[in-house]
ZAMARGU-4260 file (C-alpha; in steps of 0.2 Angstrom, whole numbers, plus 5000, padded with zeros to 4 digits):
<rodrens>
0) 5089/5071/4991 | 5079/5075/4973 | 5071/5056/4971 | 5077/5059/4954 | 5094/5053/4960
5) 5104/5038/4956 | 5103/5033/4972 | 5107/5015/4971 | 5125/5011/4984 | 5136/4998/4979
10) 5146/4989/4964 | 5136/4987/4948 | 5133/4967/4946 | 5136/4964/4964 | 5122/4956/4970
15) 5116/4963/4987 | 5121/4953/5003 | 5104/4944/5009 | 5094/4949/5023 | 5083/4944/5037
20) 5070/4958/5039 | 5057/4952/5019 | 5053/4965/5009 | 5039/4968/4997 | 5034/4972/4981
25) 5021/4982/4972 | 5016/4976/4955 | 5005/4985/4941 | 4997/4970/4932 | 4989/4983/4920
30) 4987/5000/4918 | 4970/4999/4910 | 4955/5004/4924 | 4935/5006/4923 | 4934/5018/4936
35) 4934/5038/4934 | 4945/5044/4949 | 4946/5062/4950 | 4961/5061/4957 | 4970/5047/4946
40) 4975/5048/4930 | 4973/5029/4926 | 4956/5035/4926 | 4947/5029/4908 | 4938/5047/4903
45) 4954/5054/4905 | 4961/5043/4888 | 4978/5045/4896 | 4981/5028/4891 | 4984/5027/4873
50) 4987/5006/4871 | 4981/4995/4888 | 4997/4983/4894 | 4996/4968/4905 | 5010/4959/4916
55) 5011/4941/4907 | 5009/4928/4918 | 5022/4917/4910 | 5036/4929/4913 | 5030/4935/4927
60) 5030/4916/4934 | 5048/4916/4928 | 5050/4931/4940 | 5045/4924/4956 | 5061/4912/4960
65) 5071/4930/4958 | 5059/4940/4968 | 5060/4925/4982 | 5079/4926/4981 | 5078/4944/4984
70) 5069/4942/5001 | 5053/4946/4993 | 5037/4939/5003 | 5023/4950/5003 | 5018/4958/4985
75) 5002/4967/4981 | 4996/4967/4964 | 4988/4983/4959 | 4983/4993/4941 | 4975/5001/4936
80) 4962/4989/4942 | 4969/4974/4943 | 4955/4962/4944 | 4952/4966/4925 | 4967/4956/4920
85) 4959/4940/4913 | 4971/4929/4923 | 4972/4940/4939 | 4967/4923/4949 | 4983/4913/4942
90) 4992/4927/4945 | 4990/4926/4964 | 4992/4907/4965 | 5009/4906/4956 | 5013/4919/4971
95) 5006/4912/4985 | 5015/4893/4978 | 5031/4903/4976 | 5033/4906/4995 | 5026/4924/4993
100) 5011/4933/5001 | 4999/4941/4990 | 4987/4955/4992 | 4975/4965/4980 | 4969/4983/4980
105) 4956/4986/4971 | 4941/4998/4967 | 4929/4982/4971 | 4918/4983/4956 | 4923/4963/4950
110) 4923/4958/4967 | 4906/4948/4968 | 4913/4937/4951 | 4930/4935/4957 | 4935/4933/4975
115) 4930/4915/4975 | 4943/4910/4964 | 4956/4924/4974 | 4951/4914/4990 | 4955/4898/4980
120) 4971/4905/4972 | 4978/4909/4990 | 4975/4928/4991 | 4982/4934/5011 | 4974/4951/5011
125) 4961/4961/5002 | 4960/4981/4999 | 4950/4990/4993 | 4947/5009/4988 | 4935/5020/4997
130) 4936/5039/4995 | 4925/5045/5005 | 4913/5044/5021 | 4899/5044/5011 | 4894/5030/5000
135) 4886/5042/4987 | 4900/5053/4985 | 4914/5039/4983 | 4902/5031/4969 | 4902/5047/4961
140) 4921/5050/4961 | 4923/5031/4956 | 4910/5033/4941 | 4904/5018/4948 | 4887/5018/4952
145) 4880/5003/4964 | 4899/5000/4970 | 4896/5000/4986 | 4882/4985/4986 | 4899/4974/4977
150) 4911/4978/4987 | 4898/4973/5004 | 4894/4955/4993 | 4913/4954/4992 | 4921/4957/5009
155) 4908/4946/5016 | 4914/4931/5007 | 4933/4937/5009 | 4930/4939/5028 | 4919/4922/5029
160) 4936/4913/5024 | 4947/4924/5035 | 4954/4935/5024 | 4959/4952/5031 | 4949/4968/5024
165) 4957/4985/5025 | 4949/5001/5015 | 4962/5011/5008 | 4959/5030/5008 | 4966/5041/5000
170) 4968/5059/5009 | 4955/5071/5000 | 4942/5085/5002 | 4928/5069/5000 | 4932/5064/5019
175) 4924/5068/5034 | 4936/5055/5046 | 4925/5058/5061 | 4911/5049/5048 | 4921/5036/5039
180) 4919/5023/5053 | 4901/5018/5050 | 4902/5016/5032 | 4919/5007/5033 | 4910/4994/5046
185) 4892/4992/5037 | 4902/4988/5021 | 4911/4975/5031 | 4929/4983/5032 | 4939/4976/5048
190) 4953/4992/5047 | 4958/5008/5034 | 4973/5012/5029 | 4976/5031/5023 | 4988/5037/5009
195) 4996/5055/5006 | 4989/5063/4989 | 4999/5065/4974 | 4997/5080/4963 | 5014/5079/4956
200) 5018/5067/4941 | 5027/5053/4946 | 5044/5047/4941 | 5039/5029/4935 | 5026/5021/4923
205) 5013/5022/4938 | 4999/5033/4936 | 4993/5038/4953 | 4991/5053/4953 | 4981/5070/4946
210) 4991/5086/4942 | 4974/5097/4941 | 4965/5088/4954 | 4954/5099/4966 | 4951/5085/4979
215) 4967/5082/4983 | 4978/5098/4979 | 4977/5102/4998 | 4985/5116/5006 | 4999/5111/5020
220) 4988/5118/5033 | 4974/5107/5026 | 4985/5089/5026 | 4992/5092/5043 | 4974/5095/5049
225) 4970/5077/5041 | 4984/5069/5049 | 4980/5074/5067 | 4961/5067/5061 | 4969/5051/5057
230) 4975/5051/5074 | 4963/5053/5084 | 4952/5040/5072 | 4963/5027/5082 | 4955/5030/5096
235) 4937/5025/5089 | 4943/5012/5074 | 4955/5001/5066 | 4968/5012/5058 | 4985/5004/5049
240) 4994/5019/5047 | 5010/5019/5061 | 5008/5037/5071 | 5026/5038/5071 | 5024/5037/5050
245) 5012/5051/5054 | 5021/5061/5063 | 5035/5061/5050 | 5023/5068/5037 | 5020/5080/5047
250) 5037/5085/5047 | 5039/5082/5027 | 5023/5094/5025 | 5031/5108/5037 | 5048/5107/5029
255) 5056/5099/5045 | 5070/5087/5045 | 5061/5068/5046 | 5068/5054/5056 | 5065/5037/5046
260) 5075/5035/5030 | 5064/5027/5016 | 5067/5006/5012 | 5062/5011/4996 | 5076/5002/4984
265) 5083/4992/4999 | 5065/4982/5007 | 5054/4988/4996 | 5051/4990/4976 | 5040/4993/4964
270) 5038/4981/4946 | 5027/4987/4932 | 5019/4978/4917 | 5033/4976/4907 | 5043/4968/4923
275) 5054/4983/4927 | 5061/4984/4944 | 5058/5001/4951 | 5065/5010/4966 | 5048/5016/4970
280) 5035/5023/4961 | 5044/5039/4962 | 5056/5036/4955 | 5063/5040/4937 | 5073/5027/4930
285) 5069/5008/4932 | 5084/4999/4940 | 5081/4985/4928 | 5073/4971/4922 | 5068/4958/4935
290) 5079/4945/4928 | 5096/4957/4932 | 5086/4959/4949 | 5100/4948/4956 | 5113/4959/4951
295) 5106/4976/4956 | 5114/4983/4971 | 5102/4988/4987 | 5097/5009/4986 | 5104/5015/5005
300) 5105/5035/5005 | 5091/5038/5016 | 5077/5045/5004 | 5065/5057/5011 | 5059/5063/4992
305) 5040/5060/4995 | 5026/5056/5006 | 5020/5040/4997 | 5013/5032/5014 | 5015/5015/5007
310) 5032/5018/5006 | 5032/5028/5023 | 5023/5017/5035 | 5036/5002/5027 | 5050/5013/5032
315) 5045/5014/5050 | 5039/4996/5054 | 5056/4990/5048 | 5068/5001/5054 | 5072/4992/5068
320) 5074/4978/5060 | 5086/4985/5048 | 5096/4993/5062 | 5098/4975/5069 | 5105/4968/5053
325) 5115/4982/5050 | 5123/4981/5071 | 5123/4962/5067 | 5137/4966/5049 | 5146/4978/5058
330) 5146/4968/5073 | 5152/4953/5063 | 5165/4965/5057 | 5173/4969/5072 | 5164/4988/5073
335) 5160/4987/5091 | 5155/5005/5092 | 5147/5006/5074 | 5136/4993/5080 | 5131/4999/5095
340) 5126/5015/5089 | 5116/5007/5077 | 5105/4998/5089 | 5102/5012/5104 | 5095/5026/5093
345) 5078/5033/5097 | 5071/5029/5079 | 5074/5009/5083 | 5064/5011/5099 | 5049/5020/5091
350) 5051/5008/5075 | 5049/4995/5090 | 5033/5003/5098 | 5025/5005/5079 | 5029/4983/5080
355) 5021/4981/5095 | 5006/4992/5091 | 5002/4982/5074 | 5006/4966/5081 | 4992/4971/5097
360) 4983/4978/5080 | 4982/4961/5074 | 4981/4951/5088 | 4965/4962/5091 | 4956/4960/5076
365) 4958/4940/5077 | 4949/4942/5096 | 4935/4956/5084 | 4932/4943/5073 | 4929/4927/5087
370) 4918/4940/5097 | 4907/4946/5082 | 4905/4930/5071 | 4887/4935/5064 | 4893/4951/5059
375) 4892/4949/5041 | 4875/4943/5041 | 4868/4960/5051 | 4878/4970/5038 | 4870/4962/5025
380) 4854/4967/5029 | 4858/4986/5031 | 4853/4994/5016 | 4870/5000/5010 | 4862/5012/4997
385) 4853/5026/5011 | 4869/5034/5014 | 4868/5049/5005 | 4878/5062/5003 | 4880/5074/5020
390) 4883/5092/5022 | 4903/5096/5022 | 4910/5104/5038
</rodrens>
């Protein structure tokens, strides 16, 4: 399927039927950034962006009683860096009053001056960027020197009032995976989350990506050595990433047919600055404005365009979820057989395991942090700024 498709199933103006299993939403608050990524054109030396934009909080509280209806309830807000939007804080309040989870990614610079008020305002979860096992390099990439001690003062207060802390890594030639776990814990990081690299431009407003990027432009041999990295990291430290998603990269990466069809369109969407409603990130045509999000018909012709890992890990957690809603229409409907069918494929009992293995995830991490309650203070008096750069492998 080209993700360039149509793609969306249904009448046009019929409003999806609602369902059990929530769905989330990314949103770009802006597409202005004070970062350098080699690998991102949001970057600011690149001068892609000609004229900065930013999602207006007025609107955007209009938005949230359709995003709710929708079966939205957990959103991340993302840029750019979104922590340079002036009213980032009111932002995740309006969200968290509207019956929505909120989460942040971003590159950590502004932490120290605003995750007081993002604790205040509601915020659920909190990631931040890290490319690399070696604090030098990643505030090299970044353009940000002295990241790392913001990003330490941050997660400490975010983790002092509870709030889960997960670096987000993006696959690249920066990473030694072996390494990343004693940065990621002296910074004060409870788990990582990895995400495929993106050298292709995207379909949508989103920026994410970096067509002549040399850390990411990796060779399939190179990728499918990372992913069996990431792997065996789970045996040593907190990793997000579902190894049945994993697995079905690998398969995407060695041209092979892939076994969970992507929720991008059906559970999960992405909305821009100027509050378009977006298939995914990937995708080349908005389905709209938020306000017709009522009347745009759920995407169900099982995707498999990308590797977008956000996108990918969603598809595989709520699979099984889907499958049950899906067995419990056809059931409704007198499709006995349909239903059936529905509920005993192998792809619902692996969707299952990857449940059980995040809700043991979680479960974990709440037992980490009631074993290890002085941990932040020891980090704090690590000198974060001796790791230097080590010698490639």
């Amino acid at each position: 399927m080209n993700s360039n498709g149509s793609g969306a199933k249904g009448e046009a103006g019929v409003a999806p039927k609602r369902r059990l299993v929530p769905a989330v939403c990314d949103v770009s608050v802006t597409n202005a950034c004070n970062a350098t990524c080699e690998f991102c054109s949001f970057a600011y030396d690149k001068q892609i962006i000609k004229e900065k934009r930013w999602l207006d909080p007025a609107e955007f509280d209009r938005a949230l009683p359709i995003l709710h209806r929708r079966g939205i309830r957990y959103l991340t807000f993302q840029g750019g860096e979104p922590l340079l939007h002036p009213r980032i804080h009111n932002l995740v309040a309006d969200t968290q009053a509207a019956g929505i989870k909120p989460t942040i990614i971003t590159n950590g610079w502004f932490l120290p001056q605003k995750i007081e008020s993002l604790v205040d305002a509601g915020l659920g979860n909190l990631f931040v960027s890290i490319d690399s096992h070696s604090l030098a390099e990643h505030e090299r990439n970044r353009g940000l020197q002295g990241v790392g001690e913001r990003i330490q003062k941050g997660l400490k207060i975010a983790r002092r009032n509870g709030i889960p802390t997960i670096a987000s890594v993006t696959v690249n030639r920066l990473v030694q995976y072996e390494a990343l776990p004693k940065l990621l814990e002296e910074l004060g990081f409870d788990a990582v989350g990895f995400s495929c690299p993106r050298t292709v431009p995207l379909g949508s407003s989103s920026m994410v990506y970096n067509q002549n990027s040399a850390l990411v432009n990796l060779k399939p041999e190179e990728l499918l050595r990372a992913l069996n990295a990431i792997k065996s990291l789970k045996k040593r430290y907190r990793v997000h990433n579902p190894t049945a998603m994993l697995d079905d990269v690998g398969r995407y990466v060695r041209g092979e047919p892939q076994r969970f069809s992507c929720v991008g369109g059906h559970k999960y969407f992405y909305m821009d600055w100027n509050l378009n409603i977006w298939r995914c990130e990937d995708w080349a045509k908005p389905l709209g404005s938020v306000f017709d999000f009522d009347r745009i018909p759920d995407c169900r012709d099982h995707c498999n365009a990308c590797m977008m890992s956000y996108y990918r890990n969603a598809s595989v957690l709520m699979h099984a979820g889907v499958a049950m809603e899906d067995a419990s229409e056809a059931f409704a409907l007198g499709r006995l057989g349909e239903a059936t069918r529905l509920l005993f494929r192998k792809t619902v009992a692996q969707s299952l395991g990857a449940v059980f293995h995040q809700a043991r995830h979680v479960l974990n991490l709440a037992n980490h942090r009631q074993r290890a309650p002085q941990k932040d203070i020891l980090v704090a008096h690590e000198p974060v700024a001796r790791h230097q750069p080590q010698p490639r492998t």
